[in-house]
C-alpha positions in Angstrom: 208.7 126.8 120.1 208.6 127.4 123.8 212.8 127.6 124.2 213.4 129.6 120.6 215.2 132.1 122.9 214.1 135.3 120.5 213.5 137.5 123.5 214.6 140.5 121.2 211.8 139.6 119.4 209.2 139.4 121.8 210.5 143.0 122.7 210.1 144.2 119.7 206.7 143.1 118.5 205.4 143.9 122.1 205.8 147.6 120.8 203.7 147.6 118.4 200.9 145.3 119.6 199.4 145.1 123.4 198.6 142.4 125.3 195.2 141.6 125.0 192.8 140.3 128.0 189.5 139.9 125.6 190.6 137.5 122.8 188.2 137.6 119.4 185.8 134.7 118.2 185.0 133.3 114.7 182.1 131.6 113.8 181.6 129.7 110.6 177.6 128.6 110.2 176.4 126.8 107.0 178.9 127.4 104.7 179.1 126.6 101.2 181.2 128.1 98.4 180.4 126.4 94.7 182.3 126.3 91.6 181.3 125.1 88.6 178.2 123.8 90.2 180.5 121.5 92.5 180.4 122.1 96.3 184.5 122.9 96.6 183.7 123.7 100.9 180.7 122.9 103.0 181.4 123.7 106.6 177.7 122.9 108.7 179.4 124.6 111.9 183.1 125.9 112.9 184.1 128.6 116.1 187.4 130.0 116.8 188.2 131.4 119.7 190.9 132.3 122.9 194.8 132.6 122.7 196.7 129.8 120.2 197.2 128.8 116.5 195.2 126.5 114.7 197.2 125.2 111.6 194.7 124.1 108.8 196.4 121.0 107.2 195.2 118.5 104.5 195.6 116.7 101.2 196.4 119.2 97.5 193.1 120.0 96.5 191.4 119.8 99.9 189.9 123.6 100.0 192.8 124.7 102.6 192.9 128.1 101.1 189.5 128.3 100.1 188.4 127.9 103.7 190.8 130.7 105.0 189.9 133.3 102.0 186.2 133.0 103.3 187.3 132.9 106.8 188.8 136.4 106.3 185.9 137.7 103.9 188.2 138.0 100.7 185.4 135.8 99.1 181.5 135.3 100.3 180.0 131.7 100.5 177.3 130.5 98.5 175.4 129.7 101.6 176.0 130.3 105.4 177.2 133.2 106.6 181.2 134.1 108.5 181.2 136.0 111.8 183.9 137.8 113.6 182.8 139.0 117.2 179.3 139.3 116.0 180.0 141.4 112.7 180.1 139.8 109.3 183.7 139.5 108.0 183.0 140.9 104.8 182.0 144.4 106.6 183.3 145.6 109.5 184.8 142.8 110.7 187.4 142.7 108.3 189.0 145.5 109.5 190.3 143.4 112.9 192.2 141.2 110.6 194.8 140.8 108.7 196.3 138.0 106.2 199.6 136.7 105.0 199.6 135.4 101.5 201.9 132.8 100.0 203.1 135.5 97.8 203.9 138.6 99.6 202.0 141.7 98.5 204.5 145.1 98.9 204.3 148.3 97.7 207.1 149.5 95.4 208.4 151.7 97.9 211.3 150.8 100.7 211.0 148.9 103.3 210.4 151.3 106.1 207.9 152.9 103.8 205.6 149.6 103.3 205.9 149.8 107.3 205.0 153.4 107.9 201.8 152.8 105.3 200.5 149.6 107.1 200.8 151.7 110.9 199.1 154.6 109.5 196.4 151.9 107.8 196.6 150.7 111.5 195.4 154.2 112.8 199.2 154.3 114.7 199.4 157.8 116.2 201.8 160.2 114.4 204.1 160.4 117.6 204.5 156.6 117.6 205.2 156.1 113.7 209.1 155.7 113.8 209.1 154.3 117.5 206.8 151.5 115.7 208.7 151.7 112.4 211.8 151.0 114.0 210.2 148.3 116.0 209.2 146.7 113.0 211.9 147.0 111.0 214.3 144.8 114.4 211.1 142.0 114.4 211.9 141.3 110.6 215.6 141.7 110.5 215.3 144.6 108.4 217.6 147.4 109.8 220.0 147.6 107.4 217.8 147.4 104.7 215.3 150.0 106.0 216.2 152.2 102.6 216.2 149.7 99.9 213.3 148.8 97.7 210.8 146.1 99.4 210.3 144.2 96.2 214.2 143.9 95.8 214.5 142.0 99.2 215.1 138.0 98.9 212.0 135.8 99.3 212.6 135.3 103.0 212.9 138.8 103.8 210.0 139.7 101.7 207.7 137.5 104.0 209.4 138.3 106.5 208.0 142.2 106.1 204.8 141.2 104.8 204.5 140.0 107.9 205.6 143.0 110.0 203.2 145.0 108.0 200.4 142.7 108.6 201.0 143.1 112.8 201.9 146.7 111.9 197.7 147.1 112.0 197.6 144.9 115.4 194.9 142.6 114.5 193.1 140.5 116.5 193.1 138.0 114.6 195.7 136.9 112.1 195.2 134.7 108.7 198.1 133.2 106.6 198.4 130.9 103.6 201.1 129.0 103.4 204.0 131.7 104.5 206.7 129.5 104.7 206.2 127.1 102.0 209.3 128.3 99.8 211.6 129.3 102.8 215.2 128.8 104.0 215.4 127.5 107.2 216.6 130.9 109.0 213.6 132.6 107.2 210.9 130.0 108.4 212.7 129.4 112.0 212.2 133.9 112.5 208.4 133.7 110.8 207.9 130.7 113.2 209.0 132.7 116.1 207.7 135.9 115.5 204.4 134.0 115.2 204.6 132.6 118.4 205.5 135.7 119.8 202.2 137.0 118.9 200.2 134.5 119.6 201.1 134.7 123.5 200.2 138.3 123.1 196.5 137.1 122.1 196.6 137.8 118.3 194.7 134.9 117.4 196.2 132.9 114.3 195.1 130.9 111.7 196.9 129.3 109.0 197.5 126.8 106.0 200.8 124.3 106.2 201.5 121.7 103.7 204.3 120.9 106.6 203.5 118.4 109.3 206.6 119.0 111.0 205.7 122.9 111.1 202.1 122.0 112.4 203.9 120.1 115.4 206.5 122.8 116.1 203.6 125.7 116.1 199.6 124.1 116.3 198.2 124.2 120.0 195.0 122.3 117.4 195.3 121.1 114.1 192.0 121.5 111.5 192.2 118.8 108.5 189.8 119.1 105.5 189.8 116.7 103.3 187.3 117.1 100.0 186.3 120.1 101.1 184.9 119.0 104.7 186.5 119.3 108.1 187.4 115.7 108.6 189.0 116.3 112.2 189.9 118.8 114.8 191.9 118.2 117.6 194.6 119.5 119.7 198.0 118.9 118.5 199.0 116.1 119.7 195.9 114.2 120.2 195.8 114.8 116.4 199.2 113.2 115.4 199.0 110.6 118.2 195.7 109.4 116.8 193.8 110.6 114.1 189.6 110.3 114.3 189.0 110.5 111.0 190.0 107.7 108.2 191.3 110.6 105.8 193.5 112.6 108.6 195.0 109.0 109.3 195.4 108.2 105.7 197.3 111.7 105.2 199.2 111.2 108.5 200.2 107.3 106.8 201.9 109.5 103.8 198.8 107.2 101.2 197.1 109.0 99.0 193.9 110.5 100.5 190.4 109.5 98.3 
């Protein structure tokens, strides 16, 4: 990802969010989240912190999703508590983040309207709203379509906005699920990039892959649950060079992980 040679897009998106000297930190103590009186996650300790992307990866089933919906406060453990810079993420915390779902969620407006709401939801300035609009709208590849109905946009360029909208509010720290997982190549090649992009920036990202090869291309560290337990955590490619845990070399093997 170092040589994608997107400078237009490091232009653009360096419009809408500053560079940032004081990167956040994420703190997961304790948790638990239950189901049917089954422990589906139990995380005893977990901190995120400084410039990169962690890619969560692991088996179907594993709690990959689960871990990054209580990471982001859309759900509340069972036990344990989430932290974000010292405030709880299901309070103000929150607010410094954003999320990327597999499924994008739009308005049924246009385009450049789903933009203009998400930098107003951003507390953007009324002077900078088309300057950042604009911006926007050259980071997703959406120029031309500026006028037409967001929900009317192909799958690609639906994520594609979703995630324009979700940097529209300049988080700090950025969660998403899967973005790419039903994406041509030229749709997940720009989402790749653009997450780069903002990564050097210091937006700090965390997010779920079912792709190795996607892991390799973007992870500066790679989390694996397995059962609903961090099994390993290691940089990139101490990870896929050699495994700690019997599960994360199990998965790595392609064999069914127990």
């Amino acid at each position: 990802m170092r040589d994608i040679g997107h400078e237009f897009l490091a232009q653009s998106l360096s419009k809408v969010i500053p560079l940032r000297p004081f990167l956040p930190e994420l703190i997961v103590k304790g948790v638990q989240y239950r189901a049917s009186d089954q422990v589906q996650l139990d995380i005893p300790t977990l901190s995120i912190s400084g410039r990169g992307i962690s890619v969560i990866l692991g088996p179907n089933g594993a709690g990959k999703s689960l871990m990054i919906r209580l990471m982001h406060g859309l759900i509340s453990p069972d036990a344990g508590q989430v932290t974000y810079d010292d405030l709880t993420v299901s309070g103000k915390g929150r607010a410094r983040q954003a999320m990327v779902f597999q499924k994008p969620v739009l308005l049924r407006r246009s385009v450049s309207a789903n933009l203009k709401f998400a930098l107003k939801f951003g507390s953007t300035p009324k002077s900078e709203l088309e300057s950042k609009t604009n911006a926007l709208l050259e980071l997703s590849g959406l120029v031309g379509k500026k006028n037409q109905a967001a929900r009317s946009l192909s799958g690609g360029e639906e994520q594609c906005l979703a995630l324009a909208c979700a940097l529209a509010r300049s988080p700090k720290m950025l969660f998403l699920d899967e973005p790419t997982s039903s994406l041509d190549p030229n749709a997940t090649h720009r989402i790749e990039a653009i997450l780069h992009h903002a990564s050097v920036l210091g937006v700090r990202i965390v997010m779920v892959s079912h792709s190795m090869a996607q892991a390799e291309r973007l992870a500066d560290e790679v989390l694996f649950i397995a059962g609903g337990k961090l099994r390993d955590r290691a940089k990139s490619q101490d990870f896929f060079n050699g495994p700690t845990s019997v599960e994360a070399h199990t998965f790595l093997s392609g064999r069914l992980v127990p």
